[in-house]
C-alpha positions as CSV (number, residue, x, y, z in Angstrom):
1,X,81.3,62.2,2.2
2,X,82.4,59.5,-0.1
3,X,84.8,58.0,2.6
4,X,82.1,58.0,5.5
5,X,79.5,56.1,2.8
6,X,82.3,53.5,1.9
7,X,83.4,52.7,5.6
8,X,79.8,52.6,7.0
9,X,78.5,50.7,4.0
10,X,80.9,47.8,4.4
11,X,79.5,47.6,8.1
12,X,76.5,47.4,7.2
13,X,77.2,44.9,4.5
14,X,79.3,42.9,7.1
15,X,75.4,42.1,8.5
16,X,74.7,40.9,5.4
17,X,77.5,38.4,5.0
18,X,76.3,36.3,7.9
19,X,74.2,33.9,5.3
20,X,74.1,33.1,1.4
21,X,70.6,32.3,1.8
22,X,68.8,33.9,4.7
23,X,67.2,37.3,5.1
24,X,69.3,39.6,7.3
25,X,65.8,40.4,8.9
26,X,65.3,36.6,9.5
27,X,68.6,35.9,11.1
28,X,69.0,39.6,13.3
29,X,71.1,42.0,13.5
30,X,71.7,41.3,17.5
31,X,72.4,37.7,17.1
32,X,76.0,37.9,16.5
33,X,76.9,39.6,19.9
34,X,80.7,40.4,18.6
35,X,80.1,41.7,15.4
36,X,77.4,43.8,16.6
37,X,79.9,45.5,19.1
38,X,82.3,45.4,16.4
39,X,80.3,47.4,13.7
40,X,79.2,49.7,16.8
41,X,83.2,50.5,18.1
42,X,83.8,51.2,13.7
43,X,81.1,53.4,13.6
44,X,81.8,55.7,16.1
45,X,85.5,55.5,15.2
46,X,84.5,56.6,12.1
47,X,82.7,59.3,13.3
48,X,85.2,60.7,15.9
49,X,87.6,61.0,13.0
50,X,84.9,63.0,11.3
51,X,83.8,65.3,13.9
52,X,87.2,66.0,16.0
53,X,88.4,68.5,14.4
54,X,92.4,67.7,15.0
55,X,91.6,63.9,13.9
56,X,89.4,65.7,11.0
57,X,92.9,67.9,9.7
58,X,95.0,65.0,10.1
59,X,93.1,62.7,7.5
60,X,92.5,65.8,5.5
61,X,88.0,65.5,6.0
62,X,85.5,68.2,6.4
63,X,82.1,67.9,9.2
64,X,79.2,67.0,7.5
65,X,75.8,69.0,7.4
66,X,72.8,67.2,8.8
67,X,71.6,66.8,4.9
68,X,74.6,65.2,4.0
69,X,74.8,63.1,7.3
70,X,71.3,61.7,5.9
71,X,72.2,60.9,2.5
72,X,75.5,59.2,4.3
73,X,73.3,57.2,6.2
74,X,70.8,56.4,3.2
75,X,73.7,55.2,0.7
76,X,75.0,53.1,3.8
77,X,71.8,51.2,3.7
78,X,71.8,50.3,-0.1
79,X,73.7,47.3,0.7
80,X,70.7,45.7,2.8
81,X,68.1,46.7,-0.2
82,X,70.6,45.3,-2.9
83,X,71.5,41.7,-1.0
84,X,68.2,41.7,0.1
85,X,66.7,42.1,-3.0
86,X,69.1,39.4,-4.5
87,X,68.9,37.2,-1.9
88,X,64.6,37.2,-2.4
89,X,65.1,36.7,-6.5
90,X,67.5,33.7,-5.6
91,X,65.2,32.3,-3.0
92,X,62.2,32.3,-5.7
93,X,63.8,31.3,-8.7
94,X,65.5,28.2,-7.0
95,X,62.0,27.9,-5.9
96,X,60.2,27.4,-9.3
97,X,62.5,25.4,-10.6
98,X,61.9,22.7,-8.3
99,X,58.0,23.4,-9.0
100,X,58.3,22.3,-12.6
């Protein structure tokens, strides 16, 4: 579980990347026709090494359950809330100080 959170986290933090200052929401996730198909192609690598079950034995992983595939894709997500969240602070403090 811990290996499918890191890998799909750091696609999902790849969207994030794209600007210091902007809101992921602002700028879109389909905007960026490359990276788009780029996270797509690592995500489903990711999850044929998960769910075929030669490619499963080789790298030594078990299938997840449909609970843990939800906290998998959950904890993937926290990247968005936490950039996000730092990104809006950053926007509005830089924003009073130019106020006072």
């Amino acid at each position: 579980m811990a290996f499918t959170v890191l890998a799909l986290s750091q696609l999902v933090h790849s969207f994030n990347m794209r600007s210091n200052r902007q809101s992921v929401f602002k700028t879109g996730f389909t905007s960026n026709k490359y990276l788009l198909g780029a996270v797509l192609i690592s995500a489903m690598l990711v999850f044929i090494v998960l769910e075929v079950p030669f490619l499963a034995s080789v790298f030594r992983l078990t299938t997840l359950s449909m609970k843990e595939w939800i906290t998998v894709g959950l904890l993937a997500l926290a990247p968005i809330v936490v950039v996000e969240t730092a990104k809006f602070l950053k926007l509005n403090t830089t924003a009073n100080e130019y106020e006072a």
